[in-house]
C-alpha positions in Angstrom: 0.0 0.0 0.0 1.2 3.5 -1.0 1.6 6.3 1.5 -1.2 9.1 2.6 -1.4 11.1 -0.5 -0.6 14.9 1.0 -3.2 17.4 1.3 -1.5 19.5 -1.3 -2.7 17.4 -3.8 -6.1 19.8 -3.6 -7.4 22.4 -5.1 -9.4 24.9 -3.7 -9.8 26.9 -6.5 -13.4 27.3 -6.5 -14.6 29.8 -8.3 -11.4 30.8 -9.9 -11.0 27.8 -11.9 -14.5 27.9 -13.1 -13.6 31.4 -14.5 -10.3 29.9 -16.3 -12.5 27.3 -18.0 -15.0 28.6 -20.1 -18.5 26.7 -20.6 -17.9 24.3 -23.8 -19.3 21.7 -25.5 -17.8 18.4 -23.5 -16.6 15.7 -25.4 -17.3 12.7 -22.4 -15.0 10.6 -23.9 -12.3 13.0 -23.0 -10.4 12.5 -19.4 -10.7 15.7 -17.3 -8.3 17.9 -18.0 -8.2 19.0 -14.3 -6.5 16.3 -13.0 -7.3 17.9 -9.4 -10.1 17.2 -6.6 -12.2 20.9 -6.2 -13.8 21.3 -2.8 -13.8 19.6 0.6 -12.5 15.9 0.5 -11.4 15.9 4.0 -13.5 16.4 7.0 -12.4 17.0 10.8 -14.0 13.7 12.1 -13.2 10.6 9.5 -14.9 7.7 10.0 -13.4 6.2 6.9 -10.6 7.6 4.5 -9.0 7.0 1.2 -6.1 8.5 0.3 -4.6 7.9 -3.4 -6.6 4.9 -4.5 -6.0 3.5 -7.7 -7.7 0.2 -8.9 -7.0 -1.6 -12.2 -9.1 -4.2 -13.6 -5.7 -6.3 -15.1 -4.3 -3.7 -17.5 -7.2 -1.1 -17.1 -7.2 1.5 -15.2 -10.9 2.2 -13.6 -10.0 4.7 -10.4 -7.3 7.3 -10.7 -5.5 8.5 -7.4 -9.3 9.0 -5.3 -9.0 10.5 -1.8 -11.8 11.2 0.0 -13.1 11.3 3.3 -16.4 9.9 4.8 -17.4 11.8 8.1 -18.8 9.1 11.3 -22.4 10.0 11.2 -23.2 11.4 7.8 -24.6 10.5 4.2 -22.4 10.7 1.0 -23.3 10.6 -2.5 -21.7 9.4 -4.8 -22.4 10.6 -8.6 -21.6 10.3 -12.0 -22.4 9.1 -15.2 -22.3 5.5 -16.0 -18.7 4.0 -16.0 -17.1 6.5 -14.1 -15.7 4.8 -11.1 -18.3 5.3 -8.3 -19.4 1.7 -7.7 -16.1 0.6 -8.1 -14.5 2.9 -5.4 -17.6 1.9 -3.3 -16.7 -1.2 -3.1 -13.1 -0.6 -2.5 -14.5 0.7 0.9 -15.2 -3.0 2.2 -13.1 -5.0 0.2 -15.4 -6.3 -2.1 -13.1 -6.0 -5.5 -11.1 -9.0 -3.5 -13.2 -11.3 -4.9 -12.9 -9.5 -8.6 -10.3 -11.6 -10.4 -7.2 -9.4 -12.0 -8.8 -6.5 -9.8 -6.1 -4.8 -8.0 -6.2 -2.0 -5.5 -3.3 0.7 -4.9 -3.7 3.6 -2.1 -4.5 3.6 1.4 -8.1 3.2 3.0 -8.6 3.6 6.9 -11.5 2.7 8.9 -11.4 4.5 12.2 -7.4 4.7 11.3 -6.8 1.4 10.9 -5.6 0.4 7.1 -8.3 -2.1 6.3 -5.9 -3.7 3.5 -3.0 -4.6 5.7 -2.2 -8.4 5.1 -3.5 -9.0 8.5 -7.2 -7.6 8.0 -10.0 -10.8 7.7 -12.3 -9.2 5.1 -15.1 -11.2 7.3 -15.2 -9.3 10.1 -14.2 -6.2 7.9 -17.5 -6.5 6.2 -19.1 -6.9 9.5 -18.5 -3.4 10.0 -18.6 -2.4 6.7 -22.0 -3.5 5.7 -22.9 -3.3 2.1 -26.3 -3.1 0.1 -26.9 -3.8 -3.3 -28.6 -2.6 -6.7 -30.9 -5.5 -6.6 -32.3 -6.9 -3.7 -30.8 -10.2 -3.0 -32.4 -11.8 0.0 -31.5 -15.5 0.9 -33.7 -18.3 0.0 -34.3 -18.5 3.8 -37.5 -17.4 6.1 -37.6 -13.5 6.8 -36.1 -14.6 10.4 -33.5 -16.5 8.8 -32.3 -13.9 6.5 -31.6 -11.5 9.3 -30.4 -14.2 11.9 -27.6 -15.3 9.3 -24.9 -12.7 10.2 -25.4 -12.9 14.0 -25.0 -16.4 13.6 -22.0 -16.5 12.3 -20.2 -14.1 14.4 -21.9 -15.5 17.4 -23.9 -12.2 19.0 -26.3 -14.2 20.2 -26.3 -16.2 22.9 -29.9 -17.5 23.3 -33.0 -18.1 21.2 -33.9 -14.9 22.8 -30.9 -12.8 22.1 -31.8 -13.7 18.2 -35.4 -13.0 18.7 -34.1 -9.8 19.6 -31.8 -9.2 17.5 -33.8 -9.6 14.9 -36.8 -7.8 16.2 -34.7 -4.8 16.5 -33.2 -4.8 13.1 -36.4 -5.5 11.2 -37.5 -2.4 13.2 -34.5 -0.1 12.3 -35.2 -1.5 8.8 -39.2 -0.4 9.6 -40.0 -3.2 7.7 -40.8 -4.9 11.6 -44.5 -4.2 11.7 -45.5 -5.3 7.9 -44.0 -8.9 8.8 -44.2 -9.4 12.6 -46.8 -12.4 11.3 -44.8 -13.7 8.8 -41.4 -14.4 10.0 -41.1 -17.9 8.8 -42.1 -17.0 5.3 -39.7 -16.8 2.6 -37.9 -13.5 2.2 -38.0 -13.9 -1.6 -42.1 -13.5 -1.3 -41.8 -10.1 -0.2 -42.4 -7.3 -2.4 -39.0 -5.6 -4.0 -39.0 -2.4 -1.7 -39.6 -5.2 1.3 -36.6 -7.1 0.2 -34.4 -4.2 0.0 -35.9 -3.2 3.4 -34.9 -6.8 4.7 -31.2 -7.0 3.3 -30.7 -3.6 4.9 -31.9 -4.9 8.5 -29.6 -7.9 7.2 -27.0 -5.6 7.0 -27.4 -4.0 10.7 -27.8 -7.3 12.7 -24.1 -7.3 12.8 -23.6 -3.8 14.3 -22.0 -2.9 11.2 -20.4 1.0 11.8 -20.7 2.0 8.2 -23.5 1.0 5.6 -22.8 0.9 1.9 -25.2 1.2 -0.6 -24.9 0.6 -4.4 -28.0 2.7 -6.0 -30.2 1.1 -3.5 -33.3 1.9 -4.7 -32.6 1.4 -8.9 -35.0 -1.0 -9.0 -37.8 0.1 -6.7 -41.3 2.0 -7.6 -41.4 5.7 -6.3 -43.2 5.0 -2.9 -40.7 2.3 -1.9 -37.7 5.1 -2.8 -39.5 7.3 -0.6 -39.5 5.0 1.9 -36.0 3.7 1.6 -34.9 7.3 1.7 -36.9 7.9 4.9 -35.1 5.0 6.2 -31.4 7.0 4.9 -32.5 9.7 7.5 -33.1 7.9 10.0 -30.3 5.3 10.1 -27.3 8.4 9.9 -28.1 9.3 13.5 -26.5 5.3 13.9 -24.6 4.7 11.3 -22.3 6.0 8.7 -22.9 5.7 5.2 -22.2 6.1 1.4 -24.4 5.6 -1.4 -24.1 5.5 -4.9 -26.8 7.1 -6.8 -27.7 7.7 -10.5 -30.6 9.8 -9.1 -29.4 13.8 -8.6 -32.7 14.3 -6.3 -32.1 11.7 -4.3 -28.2 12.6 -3.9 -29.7 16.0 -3.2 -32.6 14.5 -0.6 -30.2 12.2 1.5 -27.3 13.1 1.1 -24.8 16.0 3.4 -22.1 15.9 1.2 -21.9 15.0 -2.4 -18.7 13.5 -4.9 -19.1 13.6 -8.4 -17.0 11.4 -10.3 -15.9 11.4 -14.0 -14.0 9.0 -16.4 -12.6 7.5 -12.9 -11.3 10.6 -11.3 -12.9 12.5 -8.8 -13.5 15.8 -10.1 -15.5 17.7 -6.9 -16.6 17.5 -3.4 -18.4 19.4 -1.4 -21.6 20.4 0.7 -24.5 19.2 -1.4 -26.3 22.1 -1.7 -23.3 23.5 -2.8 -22.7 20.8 -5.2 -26.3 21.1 -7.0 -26.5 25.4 -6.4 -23.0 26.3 -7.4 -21.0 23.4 -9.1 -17.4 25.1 -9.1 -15.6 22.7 -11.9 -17.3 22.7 -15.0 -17.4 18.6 -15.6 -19.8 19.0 -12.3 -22.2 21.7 -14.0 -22.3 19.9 -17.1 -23.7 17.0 -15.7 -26.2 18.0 -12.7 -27.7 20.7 -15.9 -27.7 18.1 -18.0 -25.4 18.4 -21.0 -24.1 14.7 -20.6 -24.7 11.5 -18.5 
């Protein structure tokens, strides 16, 4: 693993370099020419950080030196047109490109200061704490119970029938999904309706005490009211958890989200307060996406 990239590598140019760059037509198959973060990529209180993270897919490049911060207790977005990087630095974040074959990750990523790629780290426990949901809900072919008493079971955080009753009660609450299946625990979790899966491998996700929840455009695949209601759910679990999501959705970036990264062609071009981000884009890659011109 390479060293912490310094903070010099920054630019806090703001407005100044959105005044050197005229407004053009954008040719998206062209890398930005700003090779330079804009805004706020660190924050006072880390929960997790990256610093100079590169990942290749054998000979291909797919992130370009990434450093970013995620604060303990808040939401990031993470946006960008397709192919641009975000799910795969996403899942840089709990180790999931391990099980990529020729996928190869360069940099440095802390959780809580502690380099989670050190030869040492088991990638079980870090995904324990590191929770992830995906695109597409993907309960087990288990019982609603089952699915949720999976990951307490195999870390042993239950001592008792009881302790799993609870455990499970109080995740399938978090997940509010508790009260539209109290009757039906032993009934598969694959007969569910899709916004109830993705409810369900979310309370999955928090049985373990995970400290930071991942989410790969979580709701992609859902009708409008479950969205809402996942969203809802976003609110509610930051006062608990941290977490990142990935989102091809610029109102729901802007509905969930404190802070916002937009990526581009595998670099990440700005970050920054989200209302910020959506109200006064300062690099012109950023504007030409949220107004529209490309993506």
């Amino acid at each position: 693993m390479s060293t912490v990239a310094s903070m010099g590598n920054f630019s806090s140019k703001g407005t100044a370099d959105k005044a050197d760059k005229p407004q053009q037509a954008l040719d998206i198959n062209h890398a930005a020419d700003d090779h330079e973060t804009i805004g706020t990529p660190w924050v006072e209180d880390a929960k997790m950080s990256a610093r100079n993270v590169n990942v290749f897919y054998g000979d291909k490049q797919a992130i370009m030196s990434v450093s970013l911060d995620i604060g303990r207790n808040e939401v990031v977005a993470m946006i960008g047109p397709s192919g641009c990087g975000k799910s795969t630095f996403l899942r840089t974040l709990n180790r999931m490109n391990d099980i990529i074959p020729g996928c190869r990750v360069e940099g440095n990523i802390t959780l809580d200061n502690e380099d989670i790629y050190q030869s040492q780290q088991d990638t079980v426990l870090l995904r324990a704490r590191v929770g992830m949901v995906f695109q597409k809900p993907n309960p087990f072919p288990k019982s609603i119970y089952e699915n949720v008493a999976y990951g307490p079971k195999i870390h042993g955080l239950a001592h008792s029938n009881a302790e799993m009753d609870e455990i499970v009660e109080k995740s399938l609450r978090r997940a509010g999904l508790f009260n539209e299946v109290k009757d039906q625990l032993d009934k598969p979790g694959t007969g569910l309706s899709g916004g109830q899966q993705q409810r369900l491998c979310i309370a999955r996700a928090i049985a373990v005490s995970p400290e930071v929840i991942l989410m790969d455009e979580p709701c992609s695949a859902l009708d409008p009211i479950a969205t809402a209601r996942i969203e809802e759910l976003i609110d509610e679990l930051k006062e608990k958890y941290t977490i990142a999501i990935v989102t091809h959705s610029m109102q729901q970036a802007a509905r969930v989200s404190q802070r916002t990264a937009y990526f581009h062609l595998g670099k990440l071009i700005e970050v920054g307060d989200t209302k910020e981000i959506f109200t006064n884009p300062q690099h012109h890659l950023t504007e030409n996406y949220i107004t529209g011109r490309f993506g």
